[in-house]
N, C-alpha and C positions, 0 to 999 in steps of 0.2 A: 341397584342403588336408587332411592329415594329421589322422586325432582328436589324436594328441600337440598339436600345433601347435594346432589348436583350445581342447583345456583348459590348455594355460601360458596363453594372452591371456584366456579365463576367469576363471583364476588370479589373472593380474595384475590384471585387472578387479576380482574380490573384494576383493582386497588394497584396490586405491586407494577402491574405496566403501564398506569399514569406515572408512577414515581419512578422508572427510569424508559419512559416512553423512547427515546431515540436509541438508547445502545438497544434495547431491546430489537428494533426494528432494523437497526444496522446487525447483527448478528444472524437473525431469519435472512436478510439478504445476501449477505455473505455464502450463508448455507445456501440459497437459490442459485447463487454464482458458482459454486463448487460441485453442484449438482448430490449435494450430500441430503436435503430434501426440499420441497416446497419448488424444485425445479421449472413447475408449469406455472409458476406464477410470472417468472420471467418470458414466457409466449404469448405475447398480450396479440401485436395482429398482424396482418400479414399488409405487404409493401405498398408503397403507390409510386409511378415514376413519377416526379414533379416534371419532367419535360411533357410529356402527353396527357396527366391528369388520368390515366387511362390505366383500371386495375389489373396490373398484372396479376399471373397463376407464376405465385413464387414457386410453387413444388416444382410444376415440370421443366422452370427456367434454371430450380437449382440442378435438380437433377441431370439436365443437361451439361449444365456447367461441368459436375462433380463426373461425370462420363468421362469430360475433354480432359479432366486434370488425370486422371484413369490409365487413359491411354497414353497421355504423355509419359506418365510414370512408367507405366509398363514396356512404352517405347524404351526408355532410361536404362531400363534392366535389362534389358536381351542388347543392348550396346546400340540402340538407333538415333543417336543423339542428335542429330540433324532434325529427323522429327520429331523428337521430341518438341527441340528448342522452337519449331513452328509452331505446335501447337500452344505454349508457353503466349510464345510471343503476342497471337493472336486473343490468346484470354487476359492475358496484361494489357492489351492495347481496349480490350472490349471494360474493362476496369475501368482505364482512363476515362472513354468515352462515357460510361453510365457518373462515373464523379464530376467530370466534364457538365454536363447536363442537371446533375443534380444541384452543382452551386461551385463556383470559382476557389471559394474557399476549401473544398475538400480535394483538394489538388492530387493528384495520383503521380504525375509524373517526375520527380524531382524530390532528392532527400532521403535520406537513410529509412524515415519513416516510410516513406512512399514506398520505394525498390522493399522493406520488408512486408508489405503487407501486400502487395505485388505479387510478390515471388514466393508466400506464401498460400493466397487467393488462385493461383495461376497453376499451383505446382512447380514453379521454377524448382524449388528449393531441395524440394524431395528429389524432382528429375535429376540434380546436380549431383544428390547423395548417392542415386543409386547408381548412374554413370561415372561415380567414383568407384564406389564397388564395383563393380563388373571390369573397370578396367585394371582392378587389382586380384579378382578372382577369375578372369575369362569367363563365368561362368552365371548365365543371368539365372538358373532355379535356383545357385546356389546364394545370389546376390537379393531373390524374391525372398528365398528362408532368412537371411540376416534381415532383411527389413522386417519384415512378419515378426519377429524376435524381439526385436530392439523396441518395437512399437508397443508393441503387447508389453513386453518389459516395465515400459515407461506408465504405460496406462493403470498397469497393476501396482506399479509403487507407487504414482501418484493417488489411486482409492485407497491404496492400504493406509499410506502413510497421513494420507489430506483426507477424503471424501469421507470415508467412512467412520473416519476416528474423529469429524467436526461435530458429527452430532453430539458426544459424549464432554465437548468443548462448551459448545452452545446448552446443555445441560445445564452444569455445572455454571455460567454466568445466571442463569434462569434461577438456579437456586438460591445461590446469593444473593440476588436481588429479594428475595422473600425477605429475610431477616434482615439485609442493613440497605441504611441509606446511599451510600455512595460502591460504584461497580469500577475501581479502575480499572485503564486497559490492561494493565500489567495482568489482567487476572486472566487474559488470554492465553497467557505462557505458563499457567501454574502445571502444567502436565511438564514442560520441561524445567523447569524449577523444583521438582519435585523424580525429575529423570524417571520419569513411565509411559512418554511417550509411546514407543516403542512397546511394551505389555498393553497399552489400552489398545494398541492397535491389531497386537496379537489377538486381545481377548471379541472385538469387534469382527476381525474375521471370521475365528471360531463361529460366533456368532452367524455370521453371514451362510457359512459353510453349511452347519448345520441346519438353517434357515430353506434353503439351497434344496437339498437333497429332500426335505421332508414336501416341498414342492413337488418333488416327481411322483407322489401319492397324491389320491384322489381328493383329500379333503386335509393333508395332514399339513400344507402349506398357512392355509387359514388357522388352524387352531393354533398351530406353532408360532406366527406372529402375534398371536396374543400372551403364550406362553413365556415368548422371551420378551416381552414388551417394557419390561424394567431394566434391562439390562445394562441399559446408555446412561442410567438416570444410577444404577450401581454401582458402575464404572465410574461414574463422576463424581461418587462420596468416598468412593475407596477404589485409586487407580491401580492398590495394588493387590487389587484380588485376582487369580484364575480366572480365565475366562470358564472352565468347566465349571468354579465356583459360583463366578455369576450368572450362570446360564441356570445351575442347579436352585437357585437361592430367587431370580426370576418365577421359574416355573412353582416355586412354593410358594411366592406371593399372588401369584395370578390361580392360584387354584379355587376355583370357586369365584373367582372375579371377568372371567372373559368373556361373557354376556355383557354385564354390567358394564365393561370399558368401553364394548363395541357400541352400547346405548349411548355413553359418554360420548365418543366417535359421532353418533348419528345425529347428536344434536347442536353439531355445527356445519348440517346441512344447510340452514339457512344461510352460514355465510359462502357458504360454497357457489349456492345459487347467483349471490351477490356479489361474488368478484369474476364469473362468468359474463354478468351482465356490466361492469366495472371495467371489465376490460383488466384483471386482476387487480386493479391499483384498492382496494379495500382489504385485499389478500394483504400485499406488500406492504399498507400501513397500518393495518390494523387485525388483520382475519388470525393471519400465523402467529405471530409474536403471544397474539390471544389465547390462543389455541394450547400453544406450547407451556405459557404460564398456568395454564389451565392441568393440563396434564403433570405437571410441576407439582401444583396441589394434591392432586391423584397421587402422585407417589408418595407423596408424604403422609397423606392419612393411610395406606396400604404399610407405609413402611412403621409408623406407630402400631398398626394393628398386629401388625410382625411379631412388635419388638414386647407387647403383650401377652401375646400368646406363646411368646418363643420359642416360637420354629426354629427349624434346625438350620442352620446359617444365619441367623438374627444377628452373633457375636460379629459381625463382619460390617454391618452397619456400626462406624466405629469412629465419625464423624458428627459429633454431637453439635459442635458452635454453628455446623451449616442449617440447620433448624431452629436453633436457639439464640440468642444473644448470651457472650458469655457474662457470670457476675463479676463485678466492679472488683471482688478480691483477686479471681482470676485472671484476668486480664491486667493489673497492677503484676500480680507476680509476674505474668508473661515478660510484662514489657516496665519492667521496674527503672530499667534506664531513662525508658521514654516519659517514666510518669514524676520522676525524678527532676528531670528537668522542663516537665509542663508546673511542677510546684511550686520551681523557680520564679522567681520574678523574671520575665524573658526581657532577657538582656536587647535592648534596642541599640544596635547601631548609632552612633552620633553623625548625621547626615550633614554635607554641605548645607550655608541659608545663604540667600539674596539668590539674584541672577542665576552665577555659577553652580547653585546647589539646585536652578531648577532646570537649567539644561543640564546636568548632569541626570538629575532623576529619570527627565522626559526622553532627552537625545542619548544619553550616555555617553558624553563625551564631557571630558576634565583638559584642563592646560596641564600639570603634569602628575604623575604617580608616585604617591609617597607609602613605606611601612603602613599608615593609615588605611589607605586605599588598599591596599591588596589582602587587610586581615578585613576588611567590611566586603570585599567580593568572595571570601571563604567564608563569611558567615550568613551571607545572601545564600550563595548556592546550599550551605547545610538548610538551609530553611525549608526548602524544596523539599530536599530528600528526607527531610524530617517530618513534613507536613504527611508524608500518606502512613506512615509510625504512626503520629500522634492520631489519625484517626479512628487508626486501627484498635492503640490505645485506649480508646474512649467509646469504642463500640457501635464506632459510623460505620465502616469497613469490616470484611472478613480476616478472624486476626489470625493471618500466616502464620504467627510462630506458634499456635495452636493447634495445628493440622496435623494428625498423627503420623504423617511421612514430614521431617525436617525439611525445610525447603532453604535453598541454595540462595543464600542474601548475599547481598553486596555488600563491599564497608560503609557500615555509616557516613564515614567522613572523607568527603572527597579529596582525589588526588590534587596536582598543581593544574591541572585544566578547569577553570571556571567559566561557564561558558555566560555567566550572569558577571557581567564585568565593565567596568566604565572603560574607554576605551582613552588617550591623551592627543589630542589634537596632530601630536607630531608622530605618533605611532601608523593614528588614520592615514596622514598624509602619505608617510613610506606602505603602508597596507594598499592605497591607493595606486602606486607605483609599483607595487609587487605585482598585485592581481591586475595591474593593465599592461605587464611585462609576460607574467603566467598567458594572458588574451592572445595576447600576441604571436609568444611561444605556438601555440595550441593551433592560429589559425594557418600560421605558416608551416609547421608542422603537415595540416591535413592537405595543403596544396603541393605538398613536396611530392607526400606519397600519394595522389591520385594524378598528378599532375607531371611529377618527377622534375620540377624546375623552383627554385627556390622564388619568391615574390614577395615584397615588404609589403606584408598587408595594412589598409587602413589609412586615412584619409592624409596622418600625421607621416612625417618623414624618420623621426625617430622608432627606437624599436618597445613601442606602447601601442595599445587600443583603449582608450580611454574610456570605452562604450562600459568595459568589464573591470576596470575599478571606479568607476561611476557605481554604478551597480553594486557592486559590492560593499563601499561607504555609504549609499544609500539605507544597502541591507539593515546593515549595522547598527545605523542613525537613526532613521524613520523607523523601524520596526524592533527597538528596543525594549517597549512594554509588552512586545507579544513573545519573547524569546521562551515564558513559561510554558510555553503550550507553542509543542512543535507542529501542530499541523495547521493551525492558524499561522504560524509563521513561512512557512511552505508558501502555501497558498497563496499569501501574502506577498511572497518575496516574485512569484510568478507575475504577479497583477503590478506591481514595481518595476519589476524586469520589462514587463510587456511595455508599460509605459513609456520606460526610459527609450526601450530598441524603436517603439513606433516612433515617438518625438526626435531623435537624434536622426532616423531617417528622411523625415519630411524637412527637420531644417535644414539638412546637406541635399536634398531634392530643390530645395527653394531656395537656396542660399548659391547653389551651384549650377542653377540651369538644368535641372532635371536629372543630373549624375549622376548614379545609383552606384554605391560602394556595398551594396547588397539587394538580392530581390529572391524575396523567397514563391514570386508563382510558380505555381506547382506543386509546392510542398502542401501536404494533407494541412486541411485547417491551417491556411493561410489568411491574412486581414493585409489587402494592396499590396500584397507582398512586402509588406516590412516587416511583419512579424509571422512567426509561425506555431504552432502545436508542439513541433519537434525540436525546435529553440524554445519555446517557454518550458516545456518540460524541462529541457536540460540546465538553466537557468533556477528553476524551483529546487532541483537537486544540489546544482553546485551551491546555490544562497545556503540552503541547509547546511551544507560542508562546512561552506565558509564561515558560519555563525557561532556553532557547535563545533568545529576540529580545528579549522585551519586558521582563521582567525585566533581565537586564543592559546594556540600555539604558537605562534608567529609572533601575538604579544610577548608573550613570556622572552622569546630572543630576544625580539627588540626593545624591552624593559632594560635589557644587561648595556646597551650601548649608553653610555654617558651621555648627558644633556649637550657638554661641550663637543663632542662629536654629532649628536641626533641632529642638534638643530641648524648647525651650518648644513650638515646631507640635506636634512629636506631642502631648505632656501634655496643650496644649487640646482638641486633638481628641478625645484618649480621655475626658477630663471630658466632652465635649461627647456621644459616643458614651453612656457610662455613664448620662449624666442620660438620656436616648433612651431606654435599655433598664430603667429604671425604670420611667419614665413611661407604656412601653408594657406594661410588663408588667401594668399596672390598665387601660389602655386600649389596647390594641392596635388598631393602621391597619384599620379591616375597609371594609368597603363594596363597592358597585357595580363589578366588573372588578378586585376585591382578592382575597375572598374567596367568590364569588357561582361557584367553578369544582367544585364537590362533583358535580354532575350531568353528566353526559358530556351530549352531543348526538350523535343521530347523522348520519354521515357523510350522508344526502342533504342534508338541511337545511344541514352546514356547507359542503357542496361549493355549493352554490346559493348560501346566503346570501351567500357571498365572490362565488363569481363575479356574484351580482347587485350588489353593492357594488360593484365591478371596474366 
C-alpha cells in the first residue's frame, strides 16, 4: 500500500474521531475493561503505599496474597473449614489495615460494600462455596471438579457471549460514525434489535477456534491473523452471515493484502512508543480509538475493491447506507411517516405564561392537573422518541429501518407512563410521604433481619424518614431539565442525594450534641462518615427508579383521587408531620439500634457476628 494511500485513510480516520471524539474513546475503553482488546492500556503502573512512601514489588505481594486465598480455598474443599476461615480472616483483616492506612475514606470494615469486596479479595466467598459443596457431596476432588466446572463455565460464556463478540460491537459504532453525524447509544444493541447476538458470537468463536489451532503450526498462527482479519469488520455489516462464510469471504479479501496491513499495523509504532512512555493515557485518549478508525478506513476501500472485482462472496456485503448516505427519495419512503410529519407545521404545545408557567417549565411542578396537562406530557415525551426517527429521517443517524435484517422497534407512541411530566404540588406532597414511608419500611426492614428486633428508625417518632422523600422531591424538582438524558440525571441525582445525607447529618450532629442517627466509618469511600460510596450508589439508582417508574406511576394513581379528598390527606398529614417534628425536636427517637451507631466495629467481629447469626 502506497504511504499517499496510507495517510488519506489516516486522514479520514482523524477527521471522523474529532467528530465523535468521546463515544469513540468511551467504546476502546470499554473494550480495555472487557479485556476484548487494547487490554494493556489499562496497566499503566505499579503501587506505592501512601503510608511509607516506600515502592512496593506488587508481583511478589500479590502473589503472595493470591497463595493465602489458594489455600484457604483448597482448605474449604477437602472440609477444613476452621482453616480456612483463619486464613480468611487474616487476609480480611490485612485489607482493612492496608485501606486503614491508605485513607479513612476507603473504609474496609463496615457495609455490604465493605464485607463484598472483603470476602471476595480474601477468598471468604469461594471458601464459603466450596465448604458448601463438600458438605453436600463428602467428597472434596469431587467438590474441586464442580468448581473447576462452574468457573470455566462462566469464564467461557462470559468471552463467548461479551469479550469476544465486543469487538464486532465496537466495529460496527466505528462505522457509523464514518458516514453520519450523530452515534446514539441505542446503536449498542443493534445486534440484539436485530436477534444475532448469539450467531455473531458463534461466528467470532469459529473464528477464534480456527485462529487457535493454526497457532499450533510454526508460522501458520501469524498468517492466519491477517487472513481472518476482516472478519469483526463483516460481522458488523452483515451479522447474519456464517461464520465459515465470513471466515471464507475474510481470506478473499486479504489475499494479496497481508504485507500491506501488517505495514499499516507498523505505522503506529510511533504511538505505541508514546503511550509506553505516557503511562498509556495517549493509548486511552487518543492512540486506539485512532487506530481503529484507521483500520475502519482499511476495510472499506478492501471492501470497494471486493465489490469491483467481484469475488466470490462480495453478494454478502449487503449493507450499503453503512458507507453511504442514503438519498433524500430513500429515506422519505423509508420513513414516510416521519417525513410526513417533519412537513407538518409542528404543532407546538400551548405552555403556561407568567410565574406558574416558569416554575412549571424550570421546577415541573403545577398547582393542579387538567385534560390540558396530560395531552402536553404525551406530546413532550413523543418528541423524545421521535427526535432520534427524525434524524435518522433526515440522514444525521444510521437509518435502522434500512438495514437488511428488520430491526425490532418500539411503538412510536408511548404508553400512560410519561416520565417527562409536570408533577401538582399536592401529588409531590403525598410522593413525599410515600417515599419517606417506602425509607422507612426499608430501614426497619434491614434491622429486623440482621438484628432480629423491630426499631423505629429515625430521628421522627412517626413511621417516615424524611431524609428519602426529601430526596426524592428534590429529585424530581431540581433536576427536571436533565430528566432527557438519563445519565446526567443519575449522576446528578447522586451529587443531590450526597448533599442532602451530608447536610441533614451535620445539622442533627449540631443541633443534637453530637447524636449521630448514622455513621458510615468504615464503609469504603466514606466523607466523616455521613456519607458513603455504597449509600450514594444506592440513592443514584433508586433517584433513577423514582424519576422514570415509580414516580409517574404513582402519579397516574394519585391523578384519580379527587381534589376534594387529595387536599384535606395532604393538609392532615403535614399537621400530623409538623406536630412530629416539634415534638421531636425536645425529645428526639434515640435508643438501642437508633442512635447507639457512633462507634464503628470492626470487620472481624461484624463478619462472624452475622455469619454466626446466619
Amino acid at each position: 500500500m502506497r504511504t499517499a494511500w496510507r495517510k488519506e485513510m489516516k486522514a479520514r480516520a482523524r477527521s471522523t474521531l474529532k467528530r465523535h471524539y468521546a463515544v469513540f474513546v468511551i467504546v476502546c475503553l470499554v473494550a480495555g475493561l472487557l479485556d476484548a482488546e487494547f487490554g494493556q492500556s489499562l496497566q499503566i503502573a505499579p503501587r506505592t503505599s501512601s503510608a511509607s512512601g516506600i515502592q512496593e514489588n506488587a508481583a511478589v505481594s500479590g502473589v503472595s496474597d493470591r497463595s493465602m486465598v489458594m489455600e484457604a480455598v483448597m482448605d474449604a474443599v477437602y472440609g477444613k473449614m476452621e482453616e480456612s476461615r483463619a486464613i480468611t480472616r487474616e487476609l480480611t483483616e490485612k485489607e482493612i489495615e492496608n485501606a486503614r492506612l491508605d485513607s479513612p475514606a476507603l473504609g474496609r470494615s463496615r457495609g455490604v460494600l465493605a464485607m463484598a469486596l472483603n470476602s471476595v479479595a480474601s477468598g471468604a466467598l469461594l471458601a464459603e462455596i466450596a465448604f458448601a459443596l463438600h458438605s453436600v457431596s463428602g467428597s472434596g476432588q469431587f467438590t474441586l471438579t464442580v468448581m473447576i466446572l462452574c468457573a470455566l463455565a462462566f469464564l467461557l460464556a462470559f468471552w463467548f457471549f461479551v469479550t469476544n463478540m465486543y469487538v464486532v460491537v465496537s466495529r460496527r459504532i466505528f462505522l457509523e460514525g464514518r458516514c453520519y453525524e450523530r452515534l446514539p447509544m441505542q446503536r449498542f444493541l443493534f445486534l440484539i434489535k436485530v436477534k444475532k447476538w448469539v450467531k455473531v458470537s458463534v461466528t467470532m468463536f469459529v473464528t477464534s477456534l480456527f485462529h487457535m489451532l493454526w497457532c499450533l503450526t510454526i508460522v501458520g498462527g501469524v498468517i492466519k491473523a491477517y487472513s481472518y482479519f476482516m472478519v469483526p469488520y463483516i460481522a458488523a455489516e452483515n451479522p447474519d452471515i456464517g461464520a465459515r462464510e465470513a471466515i471464507t469471504l475474510s481470506r478473499r479479501m486479504m489475499k494479496g493484502h497481508k504485507w500491506e496491513c501488517f505495514v499499516f499495523e507498523m505505522s503506529f509504532l510511533d504511538w505505541t512508543i508514546l503511550g509506553v512512555l505516557t503511562l498509556q493515557l495517549s493509548n486511552i485518549f487518543y492512540a486506539n480509538p485512532y487506530r481503529v478508525a484507521s483500520f475502519c478506513e482499511y476495510y472499506a476501500e478492501l471492501r470497494r475493491q471486493a465489490i469491483e472485482k467481484k469475488i466470490p462472496g462480495s453478494e454478502l456485503f449487503n449493507d450499503r447506507y453503512l458507507f453511504e448516505r442514503a438519498e433524500a427519495p430513500v429515506l422519505h419512503a423509508a420513513y414516510a411517516d416521519v417525513v410526513h410529519m417533519m412537513q407538518e407545521p409542528e404543532a407546538e404545545m400551548e405552555r403556561r405564561k407568567g410565574l406558574l408557567g416558569w416554575i412549571a417549565r424550570v421546577f415541573g411542578v403545577i398547582f393542579l392537573k387538567d385534560k390540558k396537562e396530560q395531552a402536553y406530557e404525551a406530546w413532550q415525551d413523543d418528541q423524545v422518541k421521535l427526535g432520534l426517527l427524525k434524524s435518522a429521517a433526515k440522514g444525521k443517524c444510521y437509518p435502522g429501518r434500512l438495514f437488511p435484517i428488520p430491526e425490532e422497534e418500539k411503538r412510536l407512541w408511548v404508553e400512560k407512563v410519561h416520565y417527562l411530566r409536570h408533577y401538582t404540588i399536592w401529588n409531590l406532597i403525598l410522593l413525599f410521604f410515600i417515599f419517606s414511608f417506602i425509607g422507612w419500611v426499608w430501614e426497619v426492614s434491614l434491622h429486623l433481619v440482621t438484628d432480629g428486633n423491630f426499631v423505629n428508625r429515625g430521628v421522627l417518632h412517626g413511621p417516615w424518614l424524611p431524609i428519602y422523600g426529601t430526596g426524592s422531591v428534590l429529585i424530581l424538582v431540581l433536576l427536571n431539565r436533565f430528566r432527557k438524558k438519563p445519565v446526567a440525571e443519575f449522576l446528578l441525582a447522586i451529587v443531590l442525594c450526597g448533599i442532602v445525607e451530608y447536610g441533614t447529618a451535620y445539622y442533627l450532629e449540631m443541633t443534637h450534641g453530637g447524636t449521630k442517627w448514622w455513621d458510615y466509618s468504615g464503609y469504603f469511600l466514606n466523607l466523616h462518615g455521613r456519607i458513603c460510596a455504597e449509600g450514594l450508589l444506592v440513592f443514584g439508582i433508586g433517584g433513577a427508579a423514582i424519576v422514570y417508574v415509580a414516580a409517574p406511576v404513582l402519579d397516574n394513581l394519585l391523578s384519580r383521587i379527587s381534589t376534594r379528598i387529595l387536599i384535606p390527606l395532604c393538609l392532615a398529614l403535614l399537621c400530623l408531620y409538623c406536630a412530629d417534628q416539634a415534638y421531636s425536636r425536645q425529645h428526639p427517637n434515640e435508643g438501642e439500634g437508633i442512635t447507639d451507631c457512633a462507634l464503628p466495629c470492626e470487620q472481624t467481629d461484624y463478619i462472624w457476628k452475622i455469619r454466626n447469626r446466619a
